[in-house]
N, C-alpha and C positions, 0 to 999 in steps of 0.2 A: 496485642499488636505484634506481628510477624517483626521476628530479624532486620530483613529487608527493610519492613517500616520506621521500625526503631532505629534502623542507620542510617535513613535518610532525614528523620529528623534531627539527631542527632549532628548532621553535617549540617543540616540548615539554620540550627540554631549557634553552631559555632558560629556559621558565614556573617548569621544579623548579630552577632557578641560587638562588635565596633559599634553599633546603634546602641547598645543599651544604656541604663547610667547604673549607676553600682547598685541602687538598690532591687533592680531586675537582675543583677550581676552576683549579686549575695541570695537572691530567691532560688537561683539554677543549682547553685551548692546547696542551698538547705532541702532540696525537694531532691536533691541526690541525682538530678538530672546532668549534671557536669562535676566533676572532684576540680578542687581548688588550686592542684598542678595543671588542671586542663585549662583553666581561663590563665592565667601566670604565663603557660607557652605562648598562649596564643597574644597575650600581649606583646610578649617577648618577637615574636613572628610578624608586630605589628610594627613595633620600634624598629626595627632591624627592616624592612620593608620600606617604612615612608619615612623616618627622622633623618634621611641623608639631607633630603630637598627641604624639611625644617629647622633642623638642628635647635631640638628644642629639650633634647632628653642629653645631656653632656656627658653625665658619668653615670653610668651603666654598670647596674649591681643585679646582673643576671643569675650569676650564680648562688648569691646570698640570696636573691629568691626562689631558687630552686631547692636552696638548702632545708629556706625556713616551708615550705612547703614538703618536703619529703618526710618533714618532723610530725608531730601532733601539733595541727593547730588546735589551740581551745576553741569550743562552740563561743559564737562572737556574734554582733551585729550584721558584719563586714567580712565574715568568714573566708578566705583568699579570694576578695577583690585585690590587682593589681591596682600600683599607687606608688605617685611621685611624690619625694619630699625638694621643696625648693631649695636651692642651694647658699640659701644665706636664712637665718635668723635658729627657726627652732630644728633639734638635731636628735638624730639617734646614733647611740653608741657604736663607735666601729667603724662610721661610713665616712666618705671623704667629705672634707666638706671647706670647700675655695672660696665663696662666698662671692666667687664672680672674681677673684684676683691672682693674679699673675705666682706672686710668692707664696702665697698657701699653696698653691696649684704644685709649685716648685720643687718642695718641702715633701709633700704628698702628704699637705694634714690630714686627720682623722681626728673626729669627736670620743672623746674619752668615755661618754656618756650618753644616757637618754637626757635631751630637757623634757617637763612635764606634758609638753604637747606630742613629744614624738612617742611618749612613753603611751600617750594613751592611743596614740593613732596604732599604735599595737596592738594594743588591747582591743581595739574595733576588730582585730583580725586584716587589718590592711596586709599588703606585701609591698614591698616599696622594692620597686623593678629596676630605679634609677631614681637619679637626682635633675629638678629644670634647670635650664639657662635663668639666667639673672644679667643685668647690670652690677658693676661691682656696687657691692654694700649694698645694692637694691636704690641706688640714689638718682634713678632714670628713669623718665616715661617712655623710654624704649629699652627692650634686651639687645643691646648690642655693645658685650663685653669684648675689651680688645684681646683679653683672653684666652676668650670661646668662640667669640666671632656673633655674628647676628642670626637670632632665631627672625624664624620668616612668616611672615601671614600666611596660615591655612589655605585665605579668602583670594588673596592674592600675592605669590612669593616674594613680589617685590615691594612691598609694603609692611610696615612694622607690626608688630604682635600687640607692640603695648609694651610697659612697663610698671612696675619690676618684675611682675607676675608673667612676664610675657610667657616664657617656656614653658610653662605650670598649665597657662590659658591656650596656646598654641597645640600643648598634644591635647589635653581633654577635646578640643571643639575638632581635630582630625581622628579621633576615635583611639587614640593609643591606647589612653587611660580613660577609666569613666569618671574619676574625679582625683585633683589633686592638692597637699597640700601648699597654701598661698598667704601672702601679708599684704600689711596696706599699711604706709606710714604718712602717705599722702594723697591715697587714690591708686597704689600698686596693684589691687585687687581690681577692681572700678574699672580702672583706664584698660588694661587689656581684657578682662570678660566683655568690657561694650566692643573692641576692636576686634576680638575671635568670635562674636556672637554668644557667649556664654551670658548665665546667671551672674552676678556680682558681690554679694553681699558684705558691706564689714560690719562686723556686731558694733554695740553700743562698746564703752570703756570695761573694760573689765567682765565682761561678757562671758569670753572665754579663758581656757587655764590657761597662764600664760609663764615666762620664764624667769627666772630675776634678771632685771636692769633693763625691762620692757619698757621702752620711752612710753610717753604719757599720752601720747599721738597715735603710737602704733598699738595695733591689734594683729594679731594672726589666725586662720581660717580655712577653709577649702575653697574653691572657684569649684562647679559644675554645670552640668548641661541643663538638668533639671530642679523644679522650685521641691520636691519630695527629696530628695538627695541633699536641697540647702535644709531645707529644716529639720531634719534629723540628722545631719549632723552639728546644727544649732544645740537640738538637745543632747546629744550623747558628748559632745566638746564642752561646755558648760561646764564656767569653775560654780566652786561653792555654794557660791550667794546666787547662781542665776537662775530662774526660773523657767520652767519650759512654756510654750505657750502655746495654740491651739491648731489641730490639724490642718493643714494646707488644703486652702477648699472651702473653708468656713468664713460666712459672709462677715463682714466689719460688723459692729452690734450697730449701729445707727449712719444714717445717712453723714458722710464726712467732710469737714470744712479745708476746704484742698486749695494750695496757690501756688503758682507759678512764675517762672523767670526763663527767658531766653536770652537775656542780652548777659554777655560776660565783661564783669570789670577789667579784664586783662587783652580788648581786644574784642575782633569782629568775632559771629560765628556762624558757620556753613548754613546756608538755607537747608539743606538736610536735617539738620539737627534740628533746626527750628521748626519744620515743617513735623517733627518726631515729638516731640512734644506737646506742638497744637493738636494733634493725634490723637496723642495720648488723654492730654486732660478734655479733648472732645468724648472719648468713649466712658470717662468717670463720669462725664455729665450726663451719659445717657445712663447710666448705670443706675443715677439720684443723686450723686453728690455734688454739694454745691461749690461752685469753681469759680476765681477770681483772680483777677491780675495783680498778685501780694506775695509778697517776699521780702526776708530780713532786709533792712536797709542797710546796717552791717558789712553783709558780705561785700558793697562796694569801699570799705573802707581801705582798699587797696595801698592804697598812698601813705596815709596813717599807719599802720604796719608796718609800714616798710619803712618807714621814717622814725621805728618805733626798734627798728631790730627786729621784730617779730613775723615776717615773712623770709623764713630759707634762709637763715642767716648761717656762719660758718661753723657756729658750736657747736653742730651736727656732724659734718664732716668734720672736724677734730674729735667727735668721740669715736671715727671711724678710723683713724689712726690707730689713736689711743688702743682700741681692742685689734688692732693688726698687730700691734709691739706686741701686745699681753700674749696672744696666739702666738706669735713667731720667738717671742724672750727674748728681745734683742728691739735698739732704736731701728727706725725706717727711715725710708731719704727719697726722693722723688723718683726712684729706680725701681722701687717697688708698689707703687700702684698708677695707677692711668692721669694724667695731666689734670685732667678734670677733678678728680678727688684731691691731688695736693694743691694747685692752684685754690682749689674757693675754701680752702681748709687755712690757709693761710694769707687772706682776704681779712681787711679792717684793721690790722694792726691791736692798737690797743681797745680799742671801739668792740672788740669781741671778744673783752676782758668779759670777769664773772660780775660786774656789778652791770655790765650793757645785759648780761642774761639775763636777771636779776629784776632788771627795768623792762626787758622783753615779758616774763613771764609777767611781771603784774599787768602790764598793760591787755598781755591778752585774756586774761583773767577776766578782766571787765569787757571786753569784743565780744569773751563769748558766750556773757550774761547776755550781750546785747539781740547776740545772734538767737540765743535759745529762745527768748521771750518771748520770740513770733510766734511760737507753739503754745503760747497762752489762749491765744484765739484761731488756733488752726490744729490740722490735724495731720495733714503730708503736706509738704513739697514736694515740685515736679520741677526739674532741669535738667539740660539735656547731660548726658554724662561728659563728653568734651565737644570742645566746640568744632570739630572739625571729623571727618571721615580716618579712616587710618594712612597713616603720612607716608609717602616713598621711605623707603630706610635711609634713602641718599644725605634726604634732609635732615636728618637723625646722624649722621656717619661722625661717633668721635673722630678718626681720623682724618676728618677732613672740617670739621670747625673746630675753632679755639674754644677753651671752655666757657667764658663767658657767651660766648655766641650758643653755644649750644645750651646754656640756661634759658638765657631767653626767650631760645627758639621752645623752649620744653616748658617754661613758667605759665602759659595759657591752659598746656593741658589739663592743669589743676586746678584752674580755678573754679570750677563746680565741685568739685572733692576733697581736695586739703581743709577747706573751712569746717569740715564737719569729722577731721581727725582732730582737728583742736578741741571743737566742744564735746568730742565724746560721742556724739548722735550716731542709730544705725542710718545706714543709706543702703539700698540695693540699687545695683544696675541692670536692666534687663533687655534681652535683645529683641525691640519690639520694631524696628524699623531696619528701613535699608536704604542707600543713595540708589541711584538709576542704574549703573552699573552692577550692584548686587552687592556691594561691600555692610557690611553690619553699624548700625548704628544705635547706639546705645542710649535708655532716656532712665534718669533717676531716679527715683522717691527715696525722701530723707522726713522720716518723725522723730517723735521725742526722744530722749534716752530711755532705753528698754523696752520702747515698742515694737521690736522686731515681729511680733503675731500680726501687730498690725499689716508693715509691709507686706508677712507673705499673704495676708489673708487680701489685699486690694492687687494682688501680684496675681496672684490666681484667679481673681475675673477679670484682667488685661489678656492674662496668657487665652483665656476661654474667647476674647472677644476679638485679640489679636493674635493667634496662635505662631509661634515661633518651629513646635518640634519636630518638621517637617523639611526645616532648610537644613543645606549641607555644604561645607566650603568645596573647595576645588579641588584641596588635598584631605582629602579621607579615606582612613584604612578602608 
């Protein structure tokens, strides 16, 4: 190949680097075809370019990746793929980290440490360029920290990203980063991958390495564009006990006993979403599998729960206090985080004493026998991932709803997700539909605990029959 040739391929394949996802992004480094400060800049040229009109990337650790790039990186999976770590849950040593709140932000904390997720996401050879937007504490189905301010939909700016994931899911699906790391304590992962048009995935319980004082709900993970990107880093994130499981692409062993739900207990939902689903389980039935109108009877036990303490109740946000004080060494007071975290933190009086928690956990103990059982005689669930398209931010704006109003308004978002952080079960979300305007619509599949091969393996003949890798939002590098 002439000079000439080689530098214009060379420009051409920087140009298409915002298309690719990391594991075509880690192939250009290992084939020597790009060095791993060349994709870092170029992210950094991407951030700096389109995150004004997102504000999805808040703290900006440009130079520490330039640092760890002019070093020896070890040969790695992930050899300098640029990469976001989310700004609340797991941390690496050094970096700031606010967690979506005012007085960390203040203080200018920094992580004393790697937790075991950031330490390994190192070890992938990742580069972490910057840190997402978040909701504080991650406790919103929209990013819009009062903060940081509101991250914006790729798809359409005036429309929410999602939450808590939102920032994490906002730059991957605009081309910043090709993947970034994300959690799900409720459907944080879920709700924004369905609303940026990404992959979704949260592993089963205990799936991935995780930190200590890992609530029993949540899991942490990466959001990306593609299902070869989710499943390896399924394998390479994988704590101890978890097993890897078969190439992406590989047919289900037998024909599969598949059921469905469209109607949400919390509430109507978008003929979009419904029409995304009948979709969906239309093309499993042409695929062979046999499809039926069946679903946990459980998950409507909405009421019961909630009469039970066991739906979103305050003990959560009091352990989000709790670890504000530990972080900052010193009590807090409603000065130091957003109305909405000490309002419902201090909600119920004595009713969210330790024996209402006590009486919550057994009760959901037995929900989510109730809920699993289904999968005695089945094999996937299909729901739509929320009941609705992605919401104006307006309708989202902490500062202009009271907190209660703005639970509310955000308690529907979960009701296809939250139920399946309780029982452990993986769920993906995948972007196989759209509304008439163009906006992404997001549809489920939720199996057993530790069937994740399953999902990517029936994810991979939707993608073949519905192909997604072709759309692109409105804001892309």
């Amino acid at each position: 190949m002439t000079g000439g040739a080689a530098g214009g391929t060379l420009h051409r394949v920087r140009r298409e680097i915002a298309r690719l996802d990391a594991t075509a992004q880690a192939e250009l480094v290992r084939r020597g075809e790009l060095r791993p400060g060349e994709l870092v800049e170029a992210a950094i040229e991407r951030i700096e370019r389109v995150d004004a009109r997102l504000n999805a990337v808040v703290i900006r650790l440009f130079e520490e990746a330039r640092a760890c790039v002019a070093g020896q990186l070890p040969p790695a999976p992930f050899r300098g793929v640029p990469f976001l770590m989310k700004d609340v849950g797991a941390r690496q040593g050094d970096q700031p980290y606010y967690a979506g709140n005012r007085a960390l932000r203040d203080v200018g904390f920094r992580a004393a440490s790697d937790t075991p997720l950031g330490a390994r996401f190192r070890a992938l050879g990742l580069v972490t360029v910057g840190k997402s937007n978040t909701p504080e504490f991650g406790l919103q189905s929209t990013t819009q920290p009062l903060a940081f301010g509101p991250t914006r939909n790729p798809w359409d700016p005036a429309r929410s990203a999602g939450g808590s994931s939102g920032g994490a899911c906002a730059a991957v699906a605009a081309g910043l980063v090709p993947v970034a790391h994300a959690s799900d304590g409720g459907g944080s992962i879920r709700i924004p991958a369905a609303w940026c048009g990404l992959v979704g995935l949260k592993p089963s319980r205990g799936r991935i390495v995780a930190r200590p004082g890992l609530g029993p709900s949540e899991v942490e993970f990466v959001v990306a564009r593609s299902l070869r990107d989710t499943a390896r880093f399924l394998d390479l994130l994988g704590s101890e006990r978890a097993s890897a499981g078969p190439e992406v692409g590989s047919a289900p062993p037998r024909a599969l006993r598949v059921g469905f739900v469209t109607e949400s207990p919390m509430g109507s939902v978008h003929p979009a979403c419904k029409a995304a689903v009948a979709r969906t389980v239309s093309v499993l039935a042409s695929l062979g599998h046999a499809v039926e109108t069946s679903y946990p009877a459980a998950l409507f036990e909405v009421e019961e729960r909630s009469l039970h303490g066991a739906l979103l109740g305050p003990a959560h946000y009091r352990e989000c206090l709790a670890e504000l004080e530990m972080l900052l060494g010193r009590p807090v007071g409603p000065e130091d985080v957003e109305p909405y975290l000490w309002e419902l933190a201090h909600l119920g009086g004595e009713a969210a004493g330790r024996d209402a928690i006590r009486n919550a956990e057994r009760f959901l103990r037995g929900w989510a026998a109730r809920v699993e059982s289904w999968w005695r005689d089945h094999d996937l669930l299909v729901t739509p991932t929320l009941p609705e398209p992605p919401c104006p931010l307006e309708t989202l704006d902490p500062s202009r709803l009271a907190p209660l109003a703005l639970l509310e308004r955000m308690l529907p978002h979960m009701a296809f997700t939250e139920p399946f952080n309780v029982t452990g079960q993986p769920a993906l979300s995948l972007p196989l539909s759209e509304t008439d305007d163009g906006l992404p619509v997001g549809v489920q599949l939720v199996a057993a605990r530790g069937r994740e091969n399953l999902l990517l393996c029936v994810a991979a003949g939707l993608e073949a029959a519905m192909p997604w890798e072709g759309r692109r939002p409105t804001l892309h590098a």
